[in-house]
C-alpha positions as semicolon CSV with decimal commas, in nm:
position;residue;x (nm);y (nm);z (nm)
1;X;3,053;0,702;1,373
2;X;3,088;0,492;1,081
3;X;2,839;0,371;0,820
4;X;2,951;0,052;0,556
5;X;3,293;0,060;0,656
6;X;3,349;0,422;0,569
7;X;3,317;0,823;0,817
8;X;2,954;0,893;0,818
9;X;3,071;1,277;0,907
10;X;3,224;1,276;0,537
11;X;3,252;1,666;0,388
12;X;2,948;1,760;0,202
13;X;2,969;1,640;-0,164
14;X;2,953;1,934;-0,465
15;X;2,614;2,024;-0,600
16;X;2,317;2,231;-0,585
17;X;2,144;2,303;-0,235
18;X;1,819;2,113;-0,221
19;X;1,537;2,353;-0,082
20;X;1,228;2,284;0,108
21;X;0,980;2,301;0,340
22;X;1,102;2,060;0,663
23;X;0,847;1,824;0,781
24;X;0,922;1,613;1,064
25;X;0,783;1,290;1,217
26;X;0,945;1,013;1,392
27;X;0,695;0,782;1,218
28;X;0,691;0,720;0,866
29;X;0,339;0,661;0,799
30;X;0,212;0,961;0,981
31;X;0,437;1,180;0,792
32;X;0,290;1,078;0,466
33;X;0,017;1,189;0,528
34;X;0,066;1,562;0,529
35;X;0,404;1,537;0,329
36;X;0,340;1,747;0,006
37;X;0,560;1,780;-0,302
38;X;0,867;1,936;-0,253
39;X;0,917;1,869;0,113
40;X;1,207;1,769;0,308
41;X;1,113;1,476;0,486
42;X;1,284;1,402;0,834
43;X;1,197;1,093;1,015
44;X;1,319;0,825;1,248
45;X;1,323;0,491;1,078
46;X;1,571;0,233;1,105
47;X;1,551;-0,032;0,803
48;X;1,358;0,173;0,590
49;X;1,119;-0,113;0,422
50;X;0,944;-0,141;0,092
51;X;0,622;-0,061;0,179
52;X;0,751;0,270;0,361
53;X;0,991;0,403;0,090
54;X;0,711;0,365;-0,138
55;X;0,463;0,587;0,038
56;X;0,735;0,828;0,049
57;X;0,841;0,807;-0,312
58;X;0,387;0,839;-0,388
59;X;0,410;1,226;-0,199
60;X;0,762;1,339;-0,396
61;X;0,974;1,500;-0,137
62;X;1,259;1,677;-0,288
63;X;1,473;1,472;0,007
64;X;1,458;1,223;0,265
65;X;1,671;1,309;0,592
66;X;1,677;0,962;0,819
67;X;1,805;1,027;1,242
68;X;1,859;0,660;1,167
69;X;2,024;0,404;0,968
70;X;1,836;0,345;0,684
71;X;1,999;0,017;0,636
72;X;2,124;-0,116;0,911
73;X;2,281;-0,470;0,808
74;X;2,052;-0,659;1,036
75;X;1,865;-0,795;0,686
76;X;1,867;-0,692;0,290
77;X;1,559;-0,411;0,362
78;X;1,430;-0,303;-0,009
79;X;1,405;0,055;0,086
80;X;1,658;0,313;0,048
81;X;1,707;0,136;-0,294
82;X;1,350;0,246;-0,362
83;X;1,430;0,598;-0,281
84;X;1,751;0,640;-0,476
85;X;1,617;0,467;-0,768
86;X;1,327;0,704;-0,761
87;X;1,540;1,015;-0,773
88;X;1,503;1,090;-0,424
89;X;1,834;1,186;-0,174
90;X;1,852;0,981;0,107
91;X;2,090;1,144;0,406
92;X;2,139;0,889;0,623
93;X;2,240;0,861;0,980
94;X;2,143;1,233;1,059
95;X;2,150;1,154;1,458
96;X;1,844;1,230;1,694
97;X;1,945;1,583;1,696
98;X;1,828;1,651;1,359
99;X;1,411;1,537;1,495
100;X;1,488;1,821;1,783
101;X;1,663;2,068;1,570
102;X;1,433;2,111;1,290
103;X;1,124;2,226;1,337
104;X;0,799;2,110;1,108
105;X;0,724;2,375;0,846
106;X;1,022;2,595;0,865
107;X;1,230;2,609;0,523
108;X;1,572;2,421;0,557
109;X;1,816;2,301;0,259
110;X;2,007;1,967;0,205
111;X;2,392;2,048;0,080
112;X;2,525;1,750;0,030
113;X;2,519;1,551;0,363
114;X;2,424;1,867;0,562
115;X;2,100;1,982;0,659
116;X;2,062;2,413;0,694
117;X;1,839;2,630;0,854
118;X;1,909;2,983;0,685
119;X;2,301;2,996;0,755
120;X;2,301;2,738;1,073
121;X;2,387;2,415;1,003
122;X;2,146;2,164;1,228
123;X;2,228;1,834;1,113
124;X;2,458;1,609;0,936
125;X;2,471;1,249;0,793
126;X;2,631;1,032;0,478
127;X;2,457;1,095;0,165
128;X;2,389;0,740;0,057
129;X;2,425;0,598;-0,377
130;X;2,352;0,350;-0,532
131;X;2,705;0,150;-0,464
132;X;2,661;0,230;-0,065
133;X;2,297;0,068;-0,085
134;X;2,456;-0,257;-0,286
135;X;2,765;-0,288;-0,075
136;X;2,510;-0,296;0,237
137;X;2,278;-0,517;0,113
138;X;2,518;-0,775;0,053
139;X;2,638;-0,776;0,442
140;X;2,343;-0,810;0,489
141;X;2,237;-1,140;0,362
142;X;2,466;-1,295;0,544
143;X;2,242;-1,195;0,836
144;X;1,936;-1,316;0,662
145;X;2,008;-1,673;0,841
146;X;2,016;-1,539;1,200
147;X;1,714;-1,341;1,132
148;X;1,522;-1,630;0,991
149;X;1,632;-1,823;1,357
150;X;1,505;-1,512;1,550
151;X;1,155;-1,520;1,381
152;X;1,124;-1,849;1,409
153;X;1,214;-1,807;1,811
154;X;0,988;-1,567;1,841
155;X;0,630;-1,754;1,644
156;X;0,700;-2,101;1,864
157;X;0,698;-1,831;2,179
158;X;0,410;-1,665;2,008
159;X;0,230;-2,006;1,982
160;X;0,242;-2,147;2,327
161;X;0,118;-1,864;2,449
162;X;-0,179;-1,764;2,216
163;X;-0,247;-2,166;2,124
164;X;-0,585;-2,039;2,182
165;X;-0,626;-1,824;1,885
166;X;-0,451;-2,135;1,627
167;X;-0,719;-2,389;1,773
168;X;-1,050;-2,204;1,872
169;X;-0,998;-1,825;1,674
170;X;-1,122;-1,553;1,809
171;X;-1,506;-1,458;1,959
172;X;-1,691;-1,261;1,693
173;X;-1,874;-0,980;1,774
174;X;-2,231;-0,938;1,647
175;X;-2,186;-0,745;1,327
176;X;-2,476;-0,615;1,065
177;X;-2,276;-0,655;0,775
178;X;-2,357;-1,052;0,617
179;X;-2,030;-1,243;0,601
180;X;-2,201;-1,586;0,650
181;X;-2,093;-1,775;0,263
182;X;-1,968;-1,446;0,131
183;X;-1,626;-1,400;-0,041
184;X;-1,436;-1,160;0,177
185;X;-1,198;-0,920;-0,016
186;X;-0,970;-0,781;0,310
187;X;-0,728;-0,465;0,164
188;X;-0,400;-0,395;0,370
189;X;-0,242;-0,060;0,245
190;X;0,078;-0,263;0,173
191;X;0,281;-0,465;-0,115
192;X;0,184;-0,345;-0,431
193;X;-0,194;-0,277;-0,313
194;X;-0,303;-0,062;-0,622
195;X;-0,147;-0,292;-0,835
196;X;-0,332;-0,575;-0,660
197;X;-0,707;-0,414;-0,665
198;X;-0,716;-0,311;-1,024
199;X;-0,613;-0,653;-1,162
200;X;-0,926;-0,736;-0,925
201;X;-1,189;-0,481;-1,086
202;X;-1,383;-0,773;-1,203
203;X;-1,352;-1,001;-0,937
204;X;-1,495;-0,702;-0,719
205;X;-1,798;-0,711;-0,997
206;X;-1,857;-1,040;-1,025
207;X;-1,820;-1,203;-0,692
208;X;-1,991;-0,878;-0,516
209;X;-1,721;-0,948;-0,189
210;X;-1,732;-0,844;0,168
211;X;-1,493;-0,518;0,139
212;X;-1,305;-0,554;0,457
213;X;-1,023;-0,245;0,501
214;X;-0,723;-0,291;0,722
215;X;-0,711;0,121;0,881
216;X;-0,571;0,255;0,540
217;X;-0,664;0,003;0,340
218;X;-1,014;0,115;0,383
219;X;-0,884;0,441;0,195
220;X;-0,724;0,265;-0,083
221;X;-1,064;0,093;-0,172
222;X;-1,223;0,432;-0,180
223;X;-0,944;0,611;-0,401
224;X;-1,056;0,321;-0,675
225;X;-1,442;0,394;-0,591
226;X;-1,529;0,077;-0,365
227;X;-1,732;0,202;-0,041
228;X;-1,554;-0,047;0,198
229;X;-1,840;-0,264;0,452
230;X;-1,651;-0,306;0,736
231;X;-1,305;-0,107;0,825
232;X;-1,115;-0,277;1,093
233;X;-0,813;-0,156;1,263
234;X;-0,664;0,075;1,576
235;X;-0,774;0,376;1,363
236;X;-0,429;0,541;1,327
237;X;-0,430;0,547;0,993
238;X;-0,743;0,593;0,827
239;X;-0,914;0,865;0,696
240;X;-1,202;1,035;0,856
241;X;-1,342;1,040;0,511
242;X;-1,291;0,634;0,510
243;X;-1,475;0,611;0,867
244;X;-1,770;0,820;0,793
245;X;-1,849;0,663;0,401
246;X;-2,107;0,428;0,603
247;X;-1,877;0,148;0,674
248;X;-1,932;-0,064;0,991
249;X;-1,640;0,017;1,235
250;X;-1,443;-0,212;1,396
251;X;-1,198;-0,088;1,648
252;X;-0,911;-0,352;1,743
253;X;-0,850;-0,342;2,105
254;X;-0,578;-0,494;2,280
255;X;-0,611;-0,843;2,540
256;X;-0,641;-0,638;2,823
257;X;-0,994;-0,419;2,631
258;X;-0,790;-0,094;2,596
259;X;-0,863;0,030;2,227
260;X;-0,646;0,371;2,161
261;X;-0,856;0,437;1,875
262;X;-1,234;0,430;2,024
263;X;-1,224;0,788;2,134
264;X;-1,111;0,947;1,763
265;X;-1,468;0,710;1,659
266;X;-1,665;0,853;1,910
267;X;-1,561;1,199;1,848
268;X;-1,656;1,129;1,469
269;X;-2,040;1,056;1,610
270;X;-2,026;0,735;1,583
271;X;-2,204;0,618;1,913
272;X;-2,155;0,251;1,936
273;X;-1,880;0,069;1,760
274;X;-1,812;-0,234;1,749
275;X;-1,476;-0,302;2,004
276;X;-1,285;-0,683;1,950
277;X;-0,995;-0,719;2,156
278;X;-0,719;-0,949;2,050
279;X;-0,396;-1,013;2,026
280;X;-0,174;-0,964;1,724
281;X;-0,231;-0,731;1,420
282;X;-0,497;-0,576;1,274
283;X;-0,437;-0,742;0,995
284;X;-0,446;-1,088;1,182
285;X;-0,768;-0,965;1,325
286;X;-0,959;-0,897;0,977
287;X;-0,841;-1,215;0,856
288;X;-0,985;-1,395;1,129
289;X;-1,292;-1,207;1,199
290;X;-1,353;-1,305;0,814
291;X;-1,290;-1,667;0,892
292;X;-1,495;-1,707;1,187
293;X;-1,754;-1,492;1,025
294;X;-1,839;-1,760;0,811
295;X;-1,675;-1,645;0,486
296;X;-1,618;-1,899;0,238
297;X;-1,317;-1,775;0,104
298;X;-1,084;-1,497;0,187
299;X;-0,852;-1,315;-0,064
300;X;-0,595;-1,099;0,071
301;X;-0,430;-0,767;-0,088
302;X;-0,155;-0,607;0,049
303;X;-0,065;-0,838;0,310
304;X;0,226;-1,058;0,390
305;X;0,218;-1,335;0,205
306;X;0,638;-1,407;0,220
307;X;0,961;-1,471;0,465
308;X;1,090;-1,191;0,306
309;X;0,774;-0,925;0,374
310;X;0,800;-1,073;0,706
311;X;1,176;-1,017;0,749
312;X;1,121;-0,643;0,547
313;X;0,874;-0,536;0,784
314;X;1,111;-0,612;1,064
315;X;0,899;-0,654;1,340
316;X;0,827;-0,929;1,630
317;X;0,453;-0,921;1,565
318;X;0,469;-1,082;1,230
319;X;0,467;-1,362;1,475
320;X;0,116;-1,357;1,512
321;X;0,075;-1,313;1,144
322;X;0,224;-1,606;1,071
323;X;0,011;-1,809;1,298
324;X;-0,301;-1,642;1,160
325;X;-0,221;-1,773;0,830
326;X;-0,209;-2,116;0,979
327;X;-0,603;-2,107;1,122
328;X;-0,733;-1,934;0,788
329;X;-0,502;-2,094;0,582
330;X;-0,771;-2,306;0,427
331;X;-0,962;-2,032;0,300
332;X;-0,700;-1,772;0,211
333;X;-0,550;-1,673;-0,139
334;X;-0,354;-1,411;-0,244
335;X;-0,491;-1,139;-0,474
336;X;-0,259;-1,270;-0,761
337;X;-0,412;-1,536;-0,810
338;X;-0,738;-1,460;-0,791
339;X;-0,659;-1,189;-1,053
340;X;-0,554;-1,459;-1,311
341;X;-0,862;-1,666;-1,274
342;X;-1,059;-1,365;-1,339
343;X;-0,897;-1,218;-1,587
344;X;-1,051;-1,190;-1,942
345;X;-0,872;-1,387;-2,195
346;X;-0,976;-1,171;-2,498
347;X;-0,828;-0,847;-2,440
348;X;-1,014;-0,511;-2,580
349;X;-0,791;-0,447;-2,859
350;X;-0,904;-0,787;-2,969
351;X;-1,301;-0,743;-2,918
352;X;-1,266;-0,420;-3,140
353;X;-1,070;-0,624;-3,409
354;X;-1,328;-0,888;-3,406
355;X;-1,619;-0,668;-3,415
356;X;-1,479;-0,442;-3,741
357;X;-1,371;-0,802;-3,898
358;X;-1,756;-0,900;-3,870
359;X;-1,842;-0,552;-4,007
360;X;-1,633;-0,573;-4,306
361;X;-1,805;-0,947;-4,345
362;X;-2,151;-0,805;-4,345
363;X;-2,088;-0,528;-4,573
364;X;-1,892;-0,754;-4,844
365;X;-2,201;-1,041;-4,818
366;X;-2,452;-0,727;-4,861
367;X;-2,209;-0,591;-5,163
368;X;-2,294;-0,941;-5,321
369;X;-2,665;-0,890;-5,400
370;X;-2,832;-0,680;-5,643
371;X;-3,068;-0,518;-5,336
372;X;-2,799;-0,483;-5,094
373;X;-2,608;-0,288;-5,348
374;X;-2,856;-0,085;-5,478
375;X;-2,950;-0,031;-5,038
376;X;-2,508;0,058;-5,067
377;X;-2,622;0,344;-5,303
378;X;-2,872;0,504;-5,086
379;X;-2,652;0,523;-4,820
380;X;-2,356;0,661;-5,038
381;X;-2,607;0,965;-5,173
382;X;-2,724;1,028;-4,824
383;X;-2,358;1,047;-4,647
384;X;-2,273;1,253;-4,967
385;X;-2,557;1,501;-4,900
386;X;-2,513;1,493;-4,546
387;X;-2,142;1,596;-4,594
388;X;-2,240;1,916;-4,785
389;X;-2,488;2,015;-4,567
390;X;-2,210;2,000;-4,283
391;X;-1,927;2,125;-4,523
392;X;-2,239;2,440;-4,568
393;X;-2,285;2,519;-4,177
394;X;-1,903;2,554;-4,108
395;X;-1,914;2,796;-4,429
């Protein structure tokens, strides 16, 4: 086997052992959500993307261990460049064997491109650097092109088939949460979220928005102290903190009615969700149930905004993401730009300057006139003897 033109079953490079506890999930995002500090992360994730490598990086394993190929020259994916510039080993290439072999919670090490339990070596990889990540990326543009073509393939497919959804939407469930002329805020625990809902802190004042929260986006408004109104998703990745803070549920179903994520509701007490089957994302499914709930604008965080997300996230469904954006498309901004409109142009540092400059005024036009100087005195005498009688207690 061979990774960037080179053995991927090179010897071990010298350095210290790397020493854990091994935590093991084939999917990325469920791992992150029990992977502590100082783990050994295992997973199964071809084309490690940005949004992925960056949850990772957020728990600080001491190593990532990939069965697959974290870059896989099919398109320039932003992760494993993410990971190594955080400081965190990537072995990559570590074969299916290494998800069966290593069991969650035992201690392992990383030497080099080797993974050990005790004295048994389980699995073994390439260690990947910064110059195996560049020379891989660059292949890989010159896919970029046929990937574009396959996308595009795939959303005219998408569109004769679902036509439906581009010209009529979807139905709307009855919901008690008022979206009718609202602004709708809808959070997707992806690019540069956090970044995106703190440049929005007084937006969120101001405007008073519909919180809408994608499955973990619901979380992320929570973490910044916004009790989401309506959480909409398949449930596999919210909290159960998220689903019981009051929020109205909204469990996305697929076409056929079958919604994997009703019974984990249910089993929270929650008697009688609200169920909307449809086709495409959950994402896609917030974003329209925002449109054809009569919002009157709709700003997005997180989402995919870009050919590029699209292409990072490296999936056929961004298909129906795409088309989504063309039926809301009227009402939909991204959270940048919303951010700038709302921003304050005088920045704090600037209020406090202003506000001792018009202090130092007063006291100077005060300063001028016999009373105001004689008033000066008064105060002088009583700081003076206020002083002492502090300067006596500590005594």
């Amino acid at each position: 086997m061979t990774l960037f033109g080179r053995s991927a079953r090179e010897p071990a490079s010298e350095g210290s052992p790397i020493s854990g506890t091994i935590r093991v999930d084939r999917r990325t995002k469920n791992l992150t959500k029990r992977l502590a500090p100082g783990d050994i992360a295992v997973i199964d994730h071809q084309d490690i993307d940005q949004v992925s490598a960056q949850a990772l990086v957020a728990c600080r394993p001491v190593a990532v261990v990939n069965a697959a190929a974290s870059i896989s020259g099919a398109y320039p994916n932003l992760g494993p460049q993410i990971l190594l510039e955080a400081g965190v080993p990537l072995l990559d290439r570590a074969g299916a064997e290494a998800l069966t072999a290593l069991a969650d919670g035992q201690p392992g090490q990383v030497r080099g491109a080797e993974v050990w339990v005790g004295e048994t070596l389980v699995a073994q990889g390439r260690l990947l650097d910064a110059e195996a990540v560049q020379e891989a990326t660059e292949l890989a543009r010159h896919q970029v092109g046929a990937q574009i073509e396959a996308f595009a393939r795939n959303t005219m497919e998408y569109v004769r088939v679902e036509q439906g959804l581009l010209l009529d939407g979807i139905e709307i469930p009855v919901l008690r949460t008022r979206i009718q002329g609202r602004y709708a805020l809808v959070v997707v625990r992806g690019y540069h979220y956090k970044e995106d809902l703190q440049a929005l802190r007084l937006f969120i004042r101001e405007a008073d928005p519909v919180l809408i929260g994608v499955d973990g986006g619901a979380d992320a408004l929570l973490e910044l102290g916004h009790r989401p109104d309506l959480i909409v998703g398949d449930m596999d990745s919210v909290s159960d903190a998220a689903l019981t803070s009051g929020a109205e549920v909204v469990v996305h179903a697929y076409g056929d009615g079958q919604a994997p994520g009703l019974d984990r509701v249910r089993g929270l007490g929650m008697v009688d969700p609200v169920v909307l089957p449809a086709t495409g994302t959950s994402e896609d499914v917030a974003l329209l149930l925002a449109d054809g709930a009569g919002a009157c604008l709709i700003v997005a965080v997180g989402s995919h905004a870009t050919l590029v997300e699209f292409l990072d996230k490296g999936r056929k469904g961004m298909a129906s993401t795409f088309l989504t954006r063309l039926r809301v498309g009227s009402k939909l901004v991204d959270a940048k730009g919303v951010s700038l409109l709302y921003r304050s142009p005088i920045s704090t540092f600037s209020l406090v300057g202003l506000v001792l400059a018009g202090l130092v005024a007063l006291l100077t036009a005060v300063a001028a006139t016999p009373g105001g100087r004689a008033l000066m005195g008064v105060v002088a005498v009583r700081l003076t003897d206020l002083w002492a009688l502090l300067g006596g207690l500590v005594g």
